[in-house]
N, C-alpha and C positions, 0 to 999 in steps of 0.2 A: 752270167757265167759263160765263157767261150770252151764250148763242147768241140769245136774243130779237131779235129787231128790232124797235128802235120804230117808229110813225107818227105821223102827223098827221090828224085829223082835219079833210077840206076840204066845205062844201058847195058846187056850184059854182051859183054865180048871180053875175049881172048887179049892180051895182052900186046902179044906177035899174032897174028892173024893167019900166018904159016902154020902154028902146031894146034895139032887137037888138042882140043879142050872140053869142057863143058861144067856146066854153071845149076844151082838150084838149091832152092828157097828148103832150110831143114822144119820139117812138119814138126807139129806141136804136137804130135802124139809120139813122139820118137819112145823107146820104150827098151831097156836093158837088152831084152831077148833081139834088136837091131843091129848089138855089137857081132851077133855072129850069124843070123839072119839078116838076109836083103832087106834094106831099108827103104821105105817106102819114097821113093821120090820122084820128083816132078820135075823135068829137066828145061831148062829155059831157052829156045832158042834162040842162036846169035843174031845178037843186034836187037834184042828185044828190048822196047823201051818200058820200065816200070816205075811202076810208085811203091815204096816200101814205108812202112812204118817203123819208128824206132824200136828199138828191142828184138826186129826181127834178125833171124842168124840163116847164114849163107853156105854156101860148099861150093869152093872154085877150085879145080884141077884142070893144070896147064903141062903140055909136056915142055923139058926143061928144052928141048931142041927139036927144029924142024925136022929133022934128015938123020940125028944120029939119035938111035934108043938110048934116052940116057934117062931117064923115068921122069915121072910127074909130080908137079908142084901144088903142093893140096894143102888148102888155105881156109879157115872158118872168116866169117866175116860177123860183125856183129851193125847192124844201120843202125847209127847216133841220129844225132839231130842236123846235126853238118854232113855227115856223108857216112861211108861204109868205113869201117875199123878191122882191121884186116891181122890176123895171126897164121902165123905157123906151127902145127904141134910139135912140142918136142918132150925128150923125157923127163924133163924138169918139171912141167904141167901133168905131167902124169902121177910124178912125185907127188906134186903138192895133193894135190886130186888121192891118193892111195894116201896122204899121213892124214886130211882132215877125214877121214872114217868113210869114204867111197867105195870099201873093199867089194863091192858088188859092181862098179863099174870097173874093174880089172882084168876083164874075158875078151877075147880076142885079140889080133894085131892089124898090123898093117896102119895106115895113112888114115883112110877113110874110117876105120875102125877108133881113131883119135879123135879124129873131128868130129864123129857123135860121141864119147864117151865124155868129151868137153861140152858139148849142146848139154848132153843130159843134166850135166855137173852146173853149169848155166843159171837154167830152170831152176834147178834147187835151189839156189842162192836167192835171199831175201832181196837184191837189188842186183840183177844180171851186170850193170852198167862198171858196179862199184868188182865187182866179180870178174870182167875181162878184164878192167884195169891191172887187179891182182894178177891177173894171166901174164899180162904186159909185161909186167915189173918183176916175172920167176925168171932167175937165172939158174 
């Protein structure tokens, strides 16, 4: 029986190397009371080279422009087996998230406030993989 686990190798960096950004791994203890409390995290610095294992979930926020405030792009990632699976939240994930009976992950706003309310919603699901698909696929 081959006990290995595989990874994925990620480097983490910015997209445009000009706009701030920042990147990091969402902890497996993430917890409701995170959507409006500081979440705990660990921020990865650029160009850091990693091994990820599947199922792990990510938080990339890139700003949209160098030089003009035009806000930031903030992305969950989920690491498959071939590489990092990358979303954007919108309200439509929220929807679906508030009609299958999530009404406890419904507190807060903002960007960053999506992308754990999604983490959290994740984890519940009997198979995460089959679970972002569904993410995929909400219009």
């Amino acid at each position: 029986m081959n006990t290995t686990v595989t990874t994925i190798t990620h480097i983490a960096k910015p997209s445009d190397a000009r706009c701030a950004w920042w990147q990091c791994e969402l902890p497996l203890n993430l917890e409701v009371k995170h959507l409006i409390e500081k979440a705990p995290f660990e921020y990865f610095k650029k160009n850091s080279d990693l091994e990820l294992t599947p199922g792990t979930l990510l938080i990339d926020s890139e700003a949209i422009h160098h030089r003009t405030n035009r806000g930031f792009a903030v992305n969950i990632g989920l690491v498959g087996q071939k590489g990092i699976y990358w979303l954007c939240p919108t309200m439509a994930h929220k929807q679906l998230i508030k009609k299958q009976g999530h009404a406890d992950l419904m507190v807060g706003s903002g960007d960053i406030c999506a992308v754990i309310r999604i983490a959290i919603w994740l984890r519940r699901q009997e198979n995460i993989f089959v679970a972002f698909d569904q993410l995929q696929n909400t219009k």
